[in-house]
N, C-alpha and C positions, 0 to 999 in steps of 0.2 A: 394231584401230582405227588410221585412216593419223593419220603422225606429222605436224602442220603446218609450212607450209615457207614459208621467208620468201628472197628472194629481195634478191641483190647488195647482202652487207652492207658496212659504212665506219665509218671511228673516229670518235668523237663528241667534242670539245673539252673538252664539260660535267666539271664536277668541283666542284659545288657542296657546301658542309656540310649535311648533312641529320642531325635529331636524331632519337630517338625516347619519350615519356613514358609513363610506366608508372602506373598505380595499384594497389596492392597494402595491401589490410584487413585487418587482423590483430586478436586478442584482446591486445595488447599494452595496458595502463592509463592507458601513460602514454609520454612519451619516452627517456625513462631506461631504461624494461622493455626496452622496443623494441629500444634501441642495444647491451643487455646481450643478448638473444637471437638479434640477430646476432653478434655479437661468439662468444658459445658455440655456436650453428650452425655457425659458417665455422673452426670453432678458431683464430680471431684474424685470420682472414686479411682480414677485411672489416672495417672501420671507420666510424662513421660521427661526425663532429666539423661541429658550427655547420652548415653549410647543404650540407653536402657529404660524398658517400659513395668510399671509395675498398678494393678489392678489389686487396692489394698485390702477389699473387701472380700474377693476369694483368691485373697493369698496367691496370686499368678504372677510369675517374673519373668521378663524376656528381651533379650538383646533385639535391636534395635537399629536402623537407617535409615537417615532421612534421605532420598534424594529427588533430580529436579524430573525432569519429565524422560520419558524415554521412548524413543522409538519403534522397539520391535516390541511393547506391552499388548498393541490392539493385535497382531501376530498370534501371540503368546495365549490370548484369549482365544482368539480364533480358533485355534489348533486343539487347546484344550478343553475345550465344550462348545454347547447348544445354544448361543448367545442370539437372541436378534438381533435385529441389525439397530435399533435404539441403544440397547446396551452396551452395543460394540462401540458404536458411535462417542458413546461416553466414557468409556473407554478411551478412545484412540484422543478425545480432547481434553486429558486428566492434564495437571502442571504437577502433581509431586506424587512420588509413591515411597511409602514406609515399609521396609522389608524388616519380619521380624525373626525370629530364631527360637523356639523357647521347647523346654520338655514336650513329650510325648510320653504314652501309654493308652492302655484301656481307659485307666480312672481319669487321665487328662483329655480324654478325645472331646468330651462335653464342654470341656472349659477353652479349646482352642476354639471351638464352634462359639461360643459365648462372646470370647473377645473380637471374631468376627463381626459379629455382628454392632459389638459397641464403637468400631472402626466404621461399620457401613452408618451406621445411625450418625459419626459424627463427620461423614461427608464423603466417603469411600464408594467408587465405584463399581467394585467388585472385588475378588478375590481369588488369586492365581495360588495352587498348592504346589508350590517350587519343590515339594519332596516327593513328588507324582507327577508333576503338570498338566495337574485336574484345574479349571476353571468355571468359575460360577458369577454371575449376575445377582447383585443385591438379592433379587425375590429369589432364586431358588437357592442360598446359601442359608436366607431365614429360613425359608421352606425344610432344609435340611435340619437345621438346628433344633428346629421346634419338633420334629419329627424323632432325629437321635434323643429329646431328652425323654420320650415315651417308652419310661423303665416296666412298667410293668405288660407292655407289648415288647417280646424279644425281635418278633421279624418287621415289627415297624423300626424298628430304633439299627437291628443289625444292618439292612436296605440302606437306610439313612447315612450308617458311616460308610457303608461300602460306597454309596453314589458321590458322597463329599469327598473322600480321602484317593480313592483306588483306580488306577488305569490300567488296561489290558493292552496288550501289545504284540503282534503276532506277526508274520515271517509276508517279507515281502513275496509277492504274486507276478510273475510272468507271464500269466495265462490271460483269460475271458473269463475268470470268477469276478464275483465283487469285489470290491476295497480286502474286505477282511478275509473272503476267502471261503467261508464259511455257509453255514448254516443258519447261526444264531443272529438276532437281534441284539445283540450287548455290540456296546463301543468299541470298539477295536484301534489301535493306532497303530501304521505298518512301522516295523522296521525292519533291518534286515538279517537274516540266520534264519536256523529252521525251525525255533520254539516260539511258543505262546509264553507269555508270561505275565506278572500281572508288577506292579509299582505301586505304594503306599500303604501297606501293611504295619512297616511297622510304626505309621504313626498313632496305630491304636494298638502294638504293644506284641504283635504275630510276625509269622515267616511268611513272606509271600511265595507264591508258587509257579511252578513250571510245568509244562507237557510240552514235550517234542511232537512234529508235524509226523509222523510216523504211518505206516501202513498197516500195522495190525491196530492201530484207534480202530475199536467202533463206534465210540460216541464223538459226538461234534468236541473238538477241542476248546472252542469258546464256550460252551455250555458247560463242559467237567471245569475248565477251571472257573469261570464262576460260580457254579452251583458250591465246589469244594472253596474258595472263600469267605460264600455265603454261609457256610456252616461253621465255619470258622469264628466269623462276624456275632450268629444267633443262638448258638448252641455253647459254645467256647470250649472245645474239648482240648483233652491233654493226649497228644499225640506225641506216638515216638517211630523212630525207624521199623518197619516193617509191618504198621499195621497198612489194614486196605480200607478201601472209600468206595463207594458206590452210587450210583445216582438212583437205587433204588432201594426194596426190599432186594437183601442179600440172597439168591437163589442160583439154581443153575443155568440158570441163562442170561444172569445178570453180569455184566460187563466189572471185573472186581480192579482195582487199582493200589499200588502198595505205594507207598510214602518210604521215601528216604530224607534225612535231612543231610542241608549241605551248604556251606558258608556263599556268602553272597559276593560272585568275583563279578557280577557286571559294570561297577563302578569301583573307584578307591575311599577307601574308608572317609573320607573329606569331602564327600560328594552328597550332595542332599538326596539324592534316590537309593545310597547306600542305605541296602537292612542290615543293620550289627545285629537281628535275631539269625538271618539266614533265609535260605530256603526251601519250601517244601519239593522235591519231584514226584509226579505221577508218573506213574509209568504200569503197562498192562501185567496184569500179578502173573499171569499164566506166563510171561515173559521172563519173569525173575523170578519164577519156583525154581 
């Protein structure tokens, strides 16, 4: 498969704060339980005091809540991932979930994945990514993490934060297509307007991207935008307004796409799927010469 190629890249100014929120249900009774099997999971290394949780060993800090059980969580799981019905099940019988708050970036994506998992080891059910509402089962959250810390593999580790962090979302269907409409095998979640687009980028630190459902696409719209945030994820190029992307070697026949950047109005800035980077548009080059 050709690698895609993106074309005269340039440094970008941006260096906005981006956070990322977690929600993580556990059989914990109470708060006191909770804060004591973290405390004996992490062998002390993780604390959690008043509204704030702090892992002292690699230096991680992150607001914090405790609360009691909730009912649209096994919902929430469902919608947002591949869940058996075992883990949904555990899911749907949690008593407390701790929602947490804490930075984001590239260099933090390793360590939100890290403290994931010291929350499942001390009794967590799973873990719902409330800045995306991606959803994962104990095993394929470890699954991911052990995967993203494979530095010296770029498209193991790039995969890894794409499938933990990122949701694709594409334009409701009136027709006899499938759910997503499409072509492609990638997750789709309907909503409705006419663009594909993707959510959770910038918990690793990028702009997430759009394509409109349009008539001169000729590639599958689920496949350009994930392929184009998978290169984003593996490669980490510095793009700027007006270069193009391709899903292939660059030729004449090849399908060329140009990049515009542009602030993120699908939610208000207070809204956990808010990107303060922005984001990218695809859109067909021969359209915008």
């Amino acid at each position: 498969m050709s690698e895609p190629v993106s074309e005269s890249p340039r440094a970008s100014d941006e260096t906005p704060a981006s956070y990322v929120q977690l929600a993580v249900p556990g059989s914990w009774p109470e708060r006191e339980a909770l804060i004591q099997a973290v405390a004996d999971a992490s062998g002390g290394r993780i604390e959690i005091v008043g509204d704030g949780l702090v892992d002292k060993q690699h230096n991680v800090q992150a607001q914090c809540e405790i609360l009691g059980h909730q009912e649209t969580m096994e919902m929430m799981f469902e919608l947002g991932g591949r869940l058996e019905d075992e883990a949904l099940d555990a899911v749907a019988a949690h008593k407390s979930v701790i929602h947490l708050r804490l930075r984001a970036g590239e260099a933090a994506a390793q360590q939100v994945l890290r403290l994931g998992c010291d929350l499942l080891d001390a009794g967590g059910h799973g873990i719902r990514v409330e800045s995306s509402g991606r959803a994962h089962s104990p095993d394929q959250w470890r699954e991911l993490a052990e995967e993203a810390g494979v530095l010296d593999d770029a498209a193991t580790r790039g995969v890894a934060l794409y499938r933990a962090f990122v949701v694709l979302v594409g334009p409701d269907e009136d027709d006899d297509e499938d759910e997503e409409g499409t072509e492609s095998d990638a997750d789709v979640d309907v909503a409705s307007g006419g663009d594909y687009t993707s959510f959770g980028m910038q918990i690793v630190g990028r702009r997430d991207a759009v394509v409109a459902d349009r008539d001169d696409l000729e590639d599958d719209p689920v496949e350009l935008l994930e392929r184009f945030l998978l290169y984003q994820l593996i490669d980490w190029p510095t793009l700027a307004d007006g270069d193009t992307f391709s899903l292939g070697e660059a030729t004449e026949s090849t399908s060329r796409y140009r990049v515009s950047a542009q602030p993120d109005r699908r939610y208000p800035s207070d809204d956990p799927f808010y990107n303060p980077f922005g984001l990218w548009r695809l859109e067909p080059a021969a359209a915008t010469a």
